[in-house]
C-alpha positions in Angstrom: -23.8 -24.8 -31.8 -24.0 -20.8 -30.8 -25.2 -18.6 -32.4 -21.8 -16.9 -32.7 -20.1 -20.2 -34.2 -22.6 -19.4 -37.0 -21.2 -15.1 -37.6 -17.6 -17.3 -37.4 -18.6 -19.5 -40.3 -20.2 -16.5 -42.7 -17.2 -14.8 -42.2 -15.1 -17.7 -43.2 -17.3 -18.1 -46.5 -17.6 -14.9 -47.3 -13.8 -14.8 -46.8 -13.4 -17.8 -49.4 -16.8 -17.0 -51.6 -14.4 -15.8 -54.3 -13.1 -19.4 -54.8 -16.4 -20.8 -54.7 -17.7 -18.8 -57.6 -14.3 -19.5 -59.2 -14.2 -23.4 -58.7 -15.0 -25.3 -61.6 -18.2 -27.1 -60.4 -21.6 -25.8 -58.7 -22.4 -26.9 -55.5 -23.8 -30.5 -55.3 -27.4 -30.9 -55.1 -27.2 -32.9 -51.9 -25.9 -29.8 -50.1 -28.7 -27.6 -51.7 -31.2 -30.4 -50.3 -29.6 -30.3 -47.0 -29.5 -27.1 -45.9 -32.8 -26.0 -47.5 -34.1 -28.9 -44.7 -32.2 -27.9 -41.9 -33.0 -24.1 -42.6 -37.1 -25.3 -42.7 -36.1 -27.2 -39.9 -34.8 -24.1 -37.8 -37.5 -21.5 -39.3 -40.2 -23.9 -38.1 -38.7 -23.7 -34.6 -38.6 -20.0 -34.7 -42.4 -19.7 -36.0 -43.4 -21.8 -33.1 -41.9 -19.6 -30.9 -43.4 -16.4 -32.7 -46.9 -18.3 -32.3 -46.5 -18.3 -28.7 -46.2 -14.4 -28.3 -49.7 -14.2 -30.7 -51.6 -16.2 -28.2 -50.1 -15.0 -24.9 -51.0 -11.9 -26.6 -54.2 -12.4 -27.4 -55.1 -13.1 -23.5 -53.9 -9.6 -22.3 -51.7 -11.3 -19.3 -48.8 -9.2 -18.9 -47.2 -11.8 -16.4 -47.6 -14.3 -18.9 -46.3 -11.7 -21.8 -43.1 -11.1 -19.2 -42.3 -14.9 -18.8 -42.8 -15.4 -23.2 -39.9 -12.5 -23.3 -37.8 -14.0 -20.9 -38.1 -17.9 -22.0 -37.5 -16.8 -25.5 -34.9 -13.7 -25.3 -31.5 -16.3 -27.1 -34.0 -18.0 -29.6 -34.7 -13.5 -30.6 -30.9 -13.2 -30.5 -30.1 -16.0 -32.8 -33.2 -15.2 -35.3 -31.3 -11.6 -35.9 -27.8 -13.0 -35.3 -27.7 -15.7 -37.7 -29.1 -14.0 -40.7 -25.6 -12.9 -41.6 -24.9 -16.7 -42.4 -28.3 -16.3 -44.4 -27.0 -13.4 -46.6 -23.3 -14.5 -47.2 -25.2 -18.0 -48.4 -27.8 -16.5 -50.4 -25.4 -14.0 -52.4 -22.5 -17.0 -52.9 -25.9 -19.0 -54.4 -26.6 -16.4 -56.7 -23.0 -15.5 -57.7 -22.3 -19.3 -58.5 -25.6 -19.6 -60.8 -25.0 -16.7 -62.8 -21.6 -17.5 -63.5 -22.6 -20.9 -64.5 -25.7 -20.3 -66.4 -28.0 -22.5 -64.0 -30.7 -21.8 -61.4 -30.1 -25.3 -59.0 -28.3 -23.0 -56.2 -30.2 -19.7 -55.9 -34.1 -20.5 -55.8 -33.5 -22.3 -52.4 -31.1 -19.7 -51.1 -32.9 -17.0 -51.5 -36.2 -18.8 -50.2 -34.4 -19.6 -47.5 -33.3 -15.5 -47.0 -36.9 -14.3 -47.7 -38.3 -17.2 -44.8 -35.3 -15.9 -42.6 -36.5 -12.0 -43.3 -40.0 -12.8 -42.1 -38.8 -14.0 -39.0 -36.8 -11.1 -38.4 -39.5 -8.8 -39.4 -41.7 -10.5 -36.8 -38.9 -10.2 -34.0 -39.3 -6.3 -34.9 -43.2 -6.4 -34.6 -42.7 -7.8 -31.1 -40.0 -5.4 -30.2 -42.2 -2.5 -31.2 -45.1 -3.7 -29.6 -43.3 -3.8 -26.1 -46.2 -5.5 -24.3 -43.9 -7.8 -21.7 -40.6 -6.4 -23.3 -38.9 -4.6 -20.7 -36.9 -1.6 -21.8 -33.4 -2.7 -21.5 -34.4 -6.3 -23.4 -35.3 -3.6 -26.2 -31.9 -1.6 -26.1 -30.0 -5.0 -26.2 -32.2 -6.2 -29.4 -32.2 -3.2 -31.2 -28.0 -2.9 -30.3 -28.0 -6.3 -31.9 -29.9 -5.5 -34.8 -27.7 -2.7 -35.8 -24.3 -4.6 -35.1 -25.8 -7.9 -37.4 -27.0 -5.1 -40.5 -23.5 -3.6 -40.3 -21.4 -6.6 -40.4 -23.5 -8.0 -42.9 -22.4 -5.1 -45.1 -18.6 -5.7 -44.8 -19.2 -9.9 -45.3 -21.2 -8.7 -48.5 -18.9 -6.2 -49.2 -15.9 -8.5 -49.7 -17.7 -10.7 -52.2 -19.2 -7.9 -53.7 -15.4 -6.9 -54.8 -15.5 -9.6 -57.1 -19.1 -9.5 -58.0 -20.5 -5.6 -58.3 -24.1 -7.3 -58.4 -24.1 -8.8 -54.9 -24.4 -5.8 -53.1 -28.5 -6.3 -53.6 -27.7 -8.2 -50.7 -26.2 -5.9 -48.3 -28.6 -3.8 -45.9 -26.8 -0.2 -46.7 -25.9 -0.2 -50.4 -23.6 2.4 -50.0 -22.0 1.5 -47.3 -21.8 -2.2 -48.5 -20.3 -0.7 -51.9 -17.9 1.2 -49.5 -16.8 -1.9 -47.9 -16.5 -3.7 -51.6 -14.3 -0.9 -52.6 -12.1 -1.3 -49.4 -11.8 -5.1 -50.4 -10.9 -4.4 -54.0 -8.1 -2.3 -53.1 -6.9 -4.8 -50.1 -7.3 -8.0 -52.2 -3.7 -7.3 -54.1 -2.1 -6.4 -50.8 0.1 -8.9 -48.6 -2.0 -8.2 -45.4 -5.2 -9.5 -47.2 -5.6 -12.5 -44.7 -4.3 -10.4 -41.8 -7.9 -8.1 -42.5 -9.7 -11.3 -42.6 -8.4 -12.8 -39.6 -8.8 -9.2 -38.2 -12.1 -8.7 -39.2 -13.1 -12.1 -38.2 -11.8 -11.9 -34.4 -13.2 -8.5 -34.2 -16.9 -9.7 -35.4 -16.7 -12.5 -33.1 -16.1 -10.3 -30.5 -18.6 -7.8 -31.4 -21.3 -10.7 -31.3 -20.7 -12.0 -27.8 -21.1 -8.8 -26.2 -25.0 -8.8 -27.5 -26.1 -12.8 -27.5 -26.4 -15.0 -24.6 -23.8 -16.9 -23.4 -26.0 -20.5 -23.5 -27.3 -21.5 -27.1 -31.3 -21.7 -27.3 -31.9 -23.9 -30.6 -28.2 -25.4 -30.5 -29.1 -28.6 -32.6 -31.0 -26.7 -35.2 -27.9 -24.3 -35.7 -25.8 -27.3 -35.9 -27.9 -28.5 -39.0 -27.4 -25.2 -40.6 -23.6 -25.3 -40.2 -23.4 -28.8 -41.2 -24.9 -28.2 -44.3 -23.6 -25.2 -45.3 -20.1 -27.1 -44.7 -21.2 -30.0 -47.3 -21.6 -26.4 -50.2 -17.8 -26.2 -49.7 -16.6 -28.6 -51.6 -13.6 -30.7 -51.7 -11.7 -28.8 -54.1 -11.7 -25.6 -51.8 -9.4 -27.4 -49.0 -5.3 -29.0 -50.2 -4.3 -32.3 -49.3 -3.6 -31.5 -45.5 -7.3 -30.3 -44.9 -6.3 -26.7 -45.5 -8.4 -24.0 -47.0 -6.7 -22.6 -50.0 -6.2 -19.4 -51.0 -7.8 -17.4 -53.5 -4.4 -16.9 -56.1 -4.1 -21.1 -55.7 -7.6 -21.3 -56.9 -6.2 -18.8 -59.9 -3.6 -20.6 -60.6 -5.4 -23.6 -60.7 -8.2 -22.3 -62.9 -5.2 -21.2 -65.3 -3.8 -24.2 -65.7 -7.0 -26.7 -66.8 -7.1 -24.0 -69.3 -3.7 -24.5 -70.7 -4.4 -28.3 -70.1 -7.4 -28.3 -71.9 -5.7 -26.0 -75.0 -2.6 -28.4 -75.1 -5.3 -31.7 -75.3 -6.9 -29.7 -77.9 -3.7 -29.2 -80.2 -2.7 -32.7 -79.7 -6.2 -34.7 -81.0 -5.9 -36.7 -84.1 -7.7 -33.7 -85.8 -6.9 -30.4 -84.5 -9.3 -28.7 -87.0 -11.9 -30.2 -84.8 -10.7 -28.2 -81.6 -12.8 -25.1 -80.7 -9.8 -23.8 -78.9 -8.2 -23.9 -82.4 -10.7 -22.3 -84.3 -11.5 -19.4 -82.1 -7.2 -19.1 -82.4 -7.6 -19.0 -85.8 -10.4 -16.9 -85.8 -8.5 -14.3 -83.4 -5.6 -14.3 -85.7 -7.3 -13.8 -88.8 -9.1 -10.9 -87.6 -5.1 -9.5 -86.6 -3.6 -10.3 -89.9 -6.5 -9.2 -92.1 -5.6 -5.4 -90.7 -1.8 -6.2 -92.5 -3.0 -8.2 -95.7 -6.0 -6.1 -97.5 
């Protein structure tokens, strides 16, 4: 898988986050399993190749410092490319735990975005160093680097609209809370899956003028798709295999809760039903202002 499949699927999640942190169940622990191994799986890949540059370094051969830069240029690519899917996972993981009161989602998606910012921290070293690096391999990394921070902010933006406290996880935090604010105000509109499908075709584009066209760690990436795949779970897609929308999801949510008040009212003994007693307890409070 390219690294640019990878942009294609944060921007899908990040387009359907909302209904993730509105579905009625966390993610399963089998998909928290998987992806933390395929992300250690990948990361291990990348520190090999980081271990490389420190001892061609170390021997002062700029030939063999020119041939690490040139064998390794896509596997520097992906490490900055795909830490959008990173951040749009990380942020989901700690939106669905704090809305559910649990910590089985977050601690290995944010270990899994600290181990990803080492790496790209390390790519950065390299860059600065320049030893081997010629100038236009620099441009095109640094050109990269900007374009992934930027589109990172508008993925986090969007779920940020429905979660102020996600915007930790943008690189700008005002211009990820500019983004969130664009998405508020575009999430009521008709045209809100035109944007996304907008947005989406014109990030994919965005990446393929920067990456290489051939894939350097294609099975790792596939690993990392598959399992992010497995967090989205059934309940997210209809009966044809189809996403759903966001209101379906609202609509859905209303109605257990107007199936769960209806089972409520109709058990042997109602008294018993916490629905009824925090009605009660609502009404009371209203009719107490009348009868004093």
């Amino acid at each position: 898988m390219h690294v640019v499949q990878l942009t294609e699927l944060a921007s899908v999640l990040a387009y359907h986050g909302p209904a993730m942190l509105l579905q009625r169940s966390p993610i399963s622990p089998e998909a928290i399993a998987q992806y933390w191994s395929a992300s250690r799986n990948r990361l291990d890949l990348w520190h090999q190749v980081m271990a490389r540059f420190n001892r061609v370094k170390a021997t002062g051969d700029f030939y063999r410092m020119r041939c690490w830069w040139t064998d390794h240029m896509g596997v520097l690519e992906e490490i900055l490319a795909s830490e959008v899917l990173t951040r749009v996972v990380a942020a989901i993981g700690d939106g669905i735990d704090r809305r559910h009161g649990t910590d089985e989602c977050s601690p290995i998606t944010q270990a899994i975005h600290l181990s990803h910012l080492e790496a790209r921290n390390r790519v950065q070293w390299a860059i600065l160093d320049r030893r081997g690096c010629s100038v236009s391999d620099a441009v095109r990394l640094n050109r990269l680097r900007r374009v992934t921070e930027r589109w990172i902010d508008v993925l986090i933006g969007s779920l940020a609209a429905y979660d102020s406290e996600l915007t930790r996880f943008g690189m700008d935090l005002t211009r990820t809370q500019s983004h969130a604010t664009a998405a508020r105000e575009c999430s009521t509109t008709p045209s809100h899956e035109t944007v996304a499908w907008l947005t989406r075709a014109a990030m994919t584009e965005g990446f393929q003028k920067h990456v290489a066209k051939q894939a350097s760690l294609p099975a790792a990436n596939q690993g990392v798709a598959d399992s992010v795949m497995m967090m989205m779970r059934a309940d997210l897609f209809d009966s044809i295999g189809t996403l759903k929308s966001l209101w379906m999801h609202r609509i859905e949510s209303k109605v257990d809760q107007t199936d769960q008040m209806i089972a409520e009212f109709l058990r042997p003994d109602v008294n018993e039903s916490t629905t009824v007693n925090a009605y009660e307890q609502l009404h009371a409070t209203a009719l107490a202002q009348w009868f004093r």
